[in-house]
N, C-alpha and C positions, 0 to 999 in steps of 0.2 A: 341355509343352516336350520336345524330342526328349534323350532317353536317351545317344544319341550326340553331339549337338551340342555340349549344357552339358558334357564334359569337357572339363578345361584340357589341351592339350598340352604336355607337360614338352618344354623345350630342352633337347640335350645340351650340353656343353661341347665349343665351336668351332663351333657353328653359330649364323649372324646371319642375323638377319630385319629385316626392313625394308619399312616401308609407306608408299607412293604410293596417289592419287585410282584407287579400282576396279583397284588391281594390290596381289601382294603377293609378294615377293622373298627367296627361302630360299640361304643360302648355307654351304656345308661343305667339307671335306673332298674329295670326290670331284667336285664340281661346284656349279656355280647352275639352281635353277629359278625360273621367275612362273609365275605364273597370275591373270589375271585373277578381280574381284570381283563375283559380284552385286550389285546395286544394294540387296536385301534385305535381306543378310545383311553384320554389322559387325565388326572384326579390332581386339581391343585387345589389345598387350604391354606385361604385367606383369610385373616382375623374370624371373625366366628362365621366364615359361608365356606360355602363347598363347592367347586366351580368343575365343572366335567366339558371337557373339549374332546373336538376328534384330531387326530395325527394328519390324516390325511382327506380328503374328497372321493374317495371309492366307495361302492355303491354298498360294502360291508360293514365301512363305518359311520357313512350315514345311519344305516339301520341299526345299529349299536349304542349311536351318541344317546338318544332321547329314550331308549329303553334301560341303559346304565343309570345315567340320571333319575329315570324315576325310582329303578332297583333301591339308590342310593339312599332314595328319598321314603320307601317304605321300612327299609332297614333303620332309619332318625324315627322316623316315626313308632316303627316298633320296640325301640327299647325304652322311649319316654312314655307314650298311650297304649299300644298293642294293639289290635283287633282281635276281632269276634265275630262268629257270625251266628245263626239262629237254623236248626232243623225241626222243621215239623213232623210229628209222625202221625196220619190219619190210615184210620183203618178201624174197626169195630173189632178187639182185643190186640191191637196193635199197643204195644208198650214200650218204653223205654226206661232204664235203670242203670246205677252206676254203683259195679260194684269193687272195689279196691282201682287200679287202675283199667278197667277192661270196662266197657259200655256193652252194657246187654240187650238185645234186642229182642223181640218178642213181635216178628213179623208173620204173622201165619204158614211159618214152617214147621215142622213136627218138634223139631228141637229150638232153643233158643240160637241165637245167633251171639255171638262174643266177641268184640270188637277190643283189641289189644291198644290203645294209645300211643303214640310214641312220644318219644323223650320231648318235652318244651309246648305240649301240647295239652290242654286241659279240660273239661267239661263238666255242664253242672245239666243238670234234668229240675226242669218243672213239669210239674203235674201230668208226671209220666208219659208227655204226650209234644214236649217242650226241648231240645236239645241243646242248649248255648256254649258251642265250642269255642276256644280263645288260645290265641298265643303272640309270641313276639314275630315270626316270622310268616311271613304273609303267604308267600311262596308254601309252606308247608302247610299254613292253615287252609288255602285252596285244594290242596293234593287231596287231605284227612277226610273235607267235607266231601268228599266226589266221590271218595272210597265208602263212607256212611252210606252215602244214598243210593249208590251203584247197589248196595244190601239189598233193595226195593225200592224202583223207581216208580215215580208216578202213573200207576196207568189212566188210561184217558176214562174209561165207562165209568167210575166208582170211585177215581180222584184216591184213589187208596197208595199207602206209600209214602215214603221219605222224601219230602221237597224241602226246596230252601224257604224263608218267610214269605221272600214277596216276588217268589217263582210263581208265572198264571200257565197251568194245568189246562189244556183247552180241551174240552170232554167232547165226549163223543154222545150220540144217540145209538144205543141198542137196539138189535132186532127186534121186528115187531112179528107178531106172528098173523098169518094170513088162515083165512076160514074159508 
């Protein structure tokens, strides 16, 4: 049985969960998320925990049990705390700004770059050089960050580019030139 799967999720106080046919619907604080249920894998609430089993021993729902469970367990977590995570921008007139909802990028291409946010997704810019993006859903806030930085990835020579905080950049040594 999966290690992760069999843990109960403890409910905080103020978050209601609620279960429909193959959906299950988390609600807090800061937001509502669903998510959809495999067919495998089973969702019972017990006084304030959340208990996820599989139907069956096939090799589908093993791999379902402990990735539902955790799904289940970032979806509690995000409507009571949320996450966030941190983009750096390094680069010599490399900038970042926010302006209404679209983040502006200033990556040494001829024009700015404009990054549109999407719904539930938020960000704040420090010292133009700073990105702290934040939402309830984890799942989306992994997608947004990958889509930022995919803008300009880290190159290795000059470490220039959009990484994550505590992403290591392993650099390279440049040609040298020969006389």
């Amino acid at each position: 049985m999966s290690r992760i799967g069999r843990l109960p999720i403890k409910l905080p106080v103020g978050v209601k969960v609620s279960l429909e046919p193959g959906r299950i619907l988390v609600e807090g604080k800061k937001g509502k998320l669903a998510q959809a249920l495999a067919a495998n894998v089973a969702v019972k609430l017990e006084d304030n925990l959340c208990l996820v089993s599989r139907k069956d021993d096939s090799k589908q729902a093993k791999a379902e049990h402990g990735m539902f469970r955790r799904m289940i367990q970032n979806m509690v977590t995000g409507v009571t705390e949320g996450f966030s995570k941190v983009l750096l921008v390094n680069g010599v007139g490399y900038r970042a700004e926010l302006k209404g909802g679209n983040l502006v990028l200033n990556l040494g291409f001829s024009n700015p770059v404009e990054y549109a946010l999407p719904e539930g997704v938020s960000a704040a810019v420090e010292a133009n050089s700073r990105i702290i993006v934040s939402a309830i859903d984890r799942q989306k806030l992994g997608q947004v960050c990958a889509e930022i930085r995919s803008l300009r990835p880290p190159e290795p020579y000059k470490g220039k580019g959009i990484r994550y905080e505590k992403e290591f950049v392993r650099r390279k040594i440049g040609k040298t030139g020969v006389k």
